[in-house]
C-alpha positions in Angstrom: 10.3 -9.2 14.1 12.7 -6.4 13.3 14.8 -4.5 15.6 12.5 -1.5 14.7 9.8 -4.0 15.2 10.6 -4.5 18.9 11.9 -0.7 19.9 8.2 0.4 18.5 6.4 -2.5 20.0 7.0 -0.9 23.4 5.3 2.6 22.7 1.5 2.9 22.1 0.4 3.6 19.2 2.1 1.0 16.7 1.5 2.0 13.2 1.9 0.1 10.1 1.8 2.6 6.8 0.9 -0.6 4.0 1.9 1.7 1.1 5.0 4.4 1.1 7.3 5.1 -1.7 10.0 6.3 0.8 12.3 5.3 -1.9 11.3 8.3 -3.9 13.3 11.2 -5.0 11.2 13.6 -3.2 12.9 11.8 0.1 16.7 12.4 -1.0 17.3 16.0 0.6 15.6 14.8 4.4 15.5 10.9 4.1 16.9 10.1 7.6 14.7 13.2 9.1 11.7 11.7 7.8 12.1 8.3 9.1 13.3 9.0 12.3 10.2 11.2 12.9 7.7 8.6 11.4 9.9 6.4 14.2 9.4 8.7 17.0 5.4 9.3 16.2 5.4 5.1 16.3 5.0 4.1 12.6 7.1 1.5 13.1 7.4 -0.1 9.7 6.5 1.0 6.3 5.9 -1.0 2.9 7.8 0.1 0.1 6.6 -1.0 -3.5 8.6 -0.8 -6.4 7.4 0.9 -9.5 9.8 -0.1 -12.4 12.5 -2.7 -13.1 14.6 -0.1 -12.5 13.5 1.0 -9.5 14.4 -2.1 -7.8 17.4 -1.3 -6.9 16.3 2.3 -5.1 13.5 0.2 -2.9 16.1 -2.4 -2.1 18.4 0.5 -0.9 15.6 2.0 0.9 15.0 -0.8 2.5 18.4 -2.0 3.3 19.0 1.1 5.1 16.2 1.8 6.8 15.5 -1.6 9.1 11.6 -0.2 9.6 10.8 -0.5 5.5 10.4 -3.6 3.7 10.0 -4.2 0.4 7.2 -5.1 -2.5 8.2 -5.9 -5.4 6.0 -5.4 -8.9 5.5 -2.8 -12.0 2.9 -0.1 -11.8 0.5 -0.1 -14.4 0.6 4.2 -14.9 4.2 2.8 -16.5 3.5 0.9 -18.7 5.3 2.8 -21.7 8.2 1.5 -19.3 7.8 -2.1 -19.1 8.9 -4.7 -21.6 8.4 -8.4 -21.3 12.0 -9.5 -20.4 11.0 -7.2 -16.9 8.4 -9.8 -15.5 11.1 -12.4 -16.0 13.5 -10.0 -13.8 10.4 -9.2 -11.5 10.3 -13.0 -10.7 14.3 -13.3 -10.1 14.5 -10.4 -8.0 11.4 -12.3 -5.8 13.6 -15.1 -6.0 16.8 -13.2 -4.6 14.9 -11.3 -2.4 11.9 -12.5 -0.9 9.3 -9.3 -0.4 6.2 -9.1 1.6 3.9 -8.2 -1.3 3.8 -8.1 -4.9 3.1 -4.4 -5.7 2.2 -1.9 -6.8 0.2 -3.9 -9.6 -3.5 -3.3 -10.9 -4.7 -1.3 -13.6 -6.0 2.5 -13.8 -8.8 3.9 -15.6 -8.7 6.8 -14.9 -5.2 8.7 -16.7 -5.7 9.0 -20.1 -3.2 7.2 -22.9 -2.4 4.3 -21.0 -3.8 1.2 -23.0 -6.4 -1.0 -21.0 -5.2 -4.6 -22.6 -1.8 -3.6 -22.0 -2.0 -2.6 -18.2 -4.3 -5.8 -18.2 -1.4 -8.1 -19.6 0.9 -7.0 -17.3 -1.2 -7.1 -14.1 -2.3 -10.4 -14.6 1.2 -11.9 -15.6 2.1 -10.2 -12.2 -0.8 -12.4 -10.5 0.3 -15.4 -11.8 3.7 -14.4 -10.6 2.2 -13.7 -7.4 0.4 -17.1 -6.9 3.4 -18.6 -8.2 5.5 -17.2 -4.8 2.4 -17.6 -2.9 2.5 -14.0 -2.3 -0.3 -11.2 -1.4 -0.7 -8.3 -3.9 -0.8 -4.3 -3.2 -3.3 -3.7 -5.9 -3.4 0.0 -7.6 -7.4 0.1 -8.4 -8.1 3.7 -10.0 -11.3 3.6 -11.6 -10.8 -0.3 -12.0 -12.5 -2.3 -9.3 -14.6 -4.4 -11.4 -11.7 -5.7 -13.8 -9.3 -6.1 -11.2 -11.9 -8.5 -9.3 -12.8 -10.4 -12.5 -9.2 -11.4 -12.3 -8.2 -12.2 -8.6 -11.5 -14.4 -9.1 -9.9 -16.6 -12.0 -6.3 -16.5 -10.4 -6.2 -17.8 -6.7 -4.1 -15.5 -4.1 -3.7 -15.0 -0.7 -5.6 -12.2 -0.8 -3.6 -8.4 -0.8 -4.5 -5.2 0.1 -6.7 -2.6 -1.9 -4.4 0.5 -2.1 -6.6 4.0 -2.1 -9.6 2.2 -2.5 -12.3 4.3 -3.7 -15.2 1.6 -5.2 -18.5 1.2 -4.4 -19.5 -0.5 -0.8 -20.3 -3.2 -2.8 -16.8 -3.7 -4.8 -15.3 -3.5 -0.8 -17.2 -6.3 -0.4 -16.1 -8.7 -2.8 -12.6 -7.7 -1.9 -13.1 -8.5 1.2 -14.5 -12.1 0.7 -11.1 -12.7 -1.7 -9.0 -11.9 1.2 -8.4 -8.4 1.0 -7.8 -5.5 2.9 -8.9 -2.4 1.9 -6.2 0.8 1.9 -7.2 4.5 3.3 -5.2 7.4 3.7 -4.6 11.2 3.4 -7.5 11.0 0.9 -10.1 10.5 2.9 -9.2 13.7 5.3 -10.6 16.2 2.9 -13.9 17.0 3.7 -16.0 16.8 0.2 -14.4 13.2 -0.2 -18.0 12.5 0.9 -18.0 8.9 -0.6 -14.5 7.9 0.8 -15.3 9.1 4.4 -18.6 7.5 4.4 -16.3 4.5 3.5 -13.7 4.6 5.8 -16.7 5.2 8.5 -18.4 2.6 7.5 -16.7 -0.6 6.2 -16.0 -3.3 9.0 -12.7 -2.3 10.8 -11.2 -5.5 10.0 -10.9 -4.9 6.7 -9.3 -1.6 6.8 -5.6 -0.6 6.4 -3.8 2.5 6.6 -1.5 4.0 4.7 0.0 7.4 3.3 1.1 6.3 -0.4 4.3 9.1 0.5 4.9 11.2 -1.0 1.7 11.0 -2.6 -2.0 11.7 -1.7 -1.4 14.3 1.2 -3.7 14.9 3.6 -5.8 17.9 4.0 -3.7 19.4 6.4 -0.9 19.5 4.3 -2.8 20.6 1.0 -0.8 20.1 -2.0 2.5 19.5 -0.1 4.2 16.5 -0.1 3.0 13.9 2.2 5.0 11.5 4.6 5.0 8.2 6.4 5.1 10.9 9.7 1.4 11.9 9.2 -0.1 8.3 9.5 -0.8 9.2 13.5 -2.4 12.1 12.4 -4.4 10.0 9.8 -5.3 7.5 12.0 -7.1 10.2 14.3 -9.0 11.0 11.9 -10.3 8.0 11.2 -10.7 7.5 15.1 -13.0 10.6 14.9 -14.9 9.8 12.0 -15.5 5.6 13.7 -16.3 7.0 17.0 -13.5 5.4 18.4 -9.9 6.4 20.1 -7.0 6.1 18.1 -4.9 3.5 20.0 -8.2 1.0 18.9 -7.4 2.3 15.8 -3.9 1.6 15.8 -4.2 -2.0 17.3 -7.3 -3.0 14.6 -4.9 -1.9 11.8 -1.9 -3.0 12.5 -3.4 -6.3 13.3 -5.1 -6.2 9.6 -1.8 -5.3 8.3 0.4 -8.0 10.1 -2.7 -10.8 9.8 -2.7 -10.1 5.8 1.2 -9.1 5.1 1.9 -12.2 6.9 4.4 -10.1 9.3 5.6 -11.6 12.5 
């Protein structure tokens, strides 16, 4: 466990944010700011995936500043103009060299126009192979992608991973689930005609649910089109409280639990 680990462990709520990109330029001007509040408001650690080759070296940074992030290393699929083959062979040395919790963020999406489906496809399932190779879980981007993404992690053993934004059917949660998966809610699901996604995060089992803020991405609806940050998972988390019924330390507890039991984190 990390120092940052142990100073948070003492305070009540203990969050775990399973998908920030803290690392991101958007962070430069109020870095230290921003993670001393997401400290303070008890989100304790953050997972930082990588997006490009070259953005390895900005998460590692990140990371190795900032004792409460830890990496994940992989190459988006919305960057695929980006990638070129010789990459997957760096993506596997810098696994080797630095060991990361997660592969990520990997997958493939649907939904933005121009980017080639048998391309994203290549790369995502090189990166599983990669992934089984390390015996590693994956932080799966799924836009618009569920069943294809599935039809692969079927084929290609893991130890499961974590759904980021997930936004399938009830029935697509489900066979994630049974492959080991956790499933990734955040700021989206705050806004109140994202009828399907609150219906999700209501009612999908607790233990398969994750939170995160994808910073400084997919803000809440308190924030509107601002940008969003690790501090708001507290806030997040009470909504989900109010939408489960429950209090918000339960929340807290059931997914951090998720988080450490599928990240394999002390």
């Amino acid at each position: 466990m990390s120092d940052a680990s142990k100073t948070a462990s003492s305070r009540t709520p203990f969050f775990i944010d399973t998908h920030s990109h803290f690392d991101a330029a958007e962070f430069d001007a109020d870095r230290d700011a921003e993670y001393g509040r997401a400290q303070a408001a008890g989100v304790a650690l953050q997972i930082v995936p990588s997006i490009t080759r070259d953005n390895f070296a900005a998460v590692a940074a990140t990371c190795t500043g900032y004792p409460g992030c830890l990496p994940a290393w992989g190459l988006h699929p919305m960057y695929i103009a980006t990638h070129r083959p010789e990459h997957l062979v760096d993506l596997r040395a810098q696994i080797a060299a630095h060991r990361p919790v997660a592969i990520g963020e990997i997958g493939l999406d649907f939904f933005v126009r121009g980017l080639d489906p048998a391309t994203q496809t290549h790369y995502y399932v090189e990166q599983l192979k990669i992934a089984r190779d390390f015996d590693l879980p994956v932080l799966l981007h799924c836009r618009k992608s569920s069943d294809e993404l599935l039809k692969h992690l079927r084929q290609i053993k893991l130890p499961g991973g974590i759904a980021h934004a997930f936004n399938g059917s009830a029935q697509q949660a489900a066979e994630f689930i049974k492959l080991g998966f956790k499933l990734g809610f955040g700021g989206a699901f705050t806004w109140p005609r994202a009828n399907h996604l609150r219906r999700l995060a209501a009612e999908l089992p607790l233990e398969s649910i994750v939170l995160e803020t994808d910073s400084p991405d997919m803000p809440p609806v308190w924030i509107g089109q601002g940008r969003n940050a690790p501090g708001e998972l507290p806030r997040i988390a009470a909504e989900l409280a109010l939408l489960r019924g429950m209090t918000v330390e339960d929340i807290a507890a059931a997914t951090t639990r998720n988080a450490r039991e599928r990240l394999k984190l002390a």
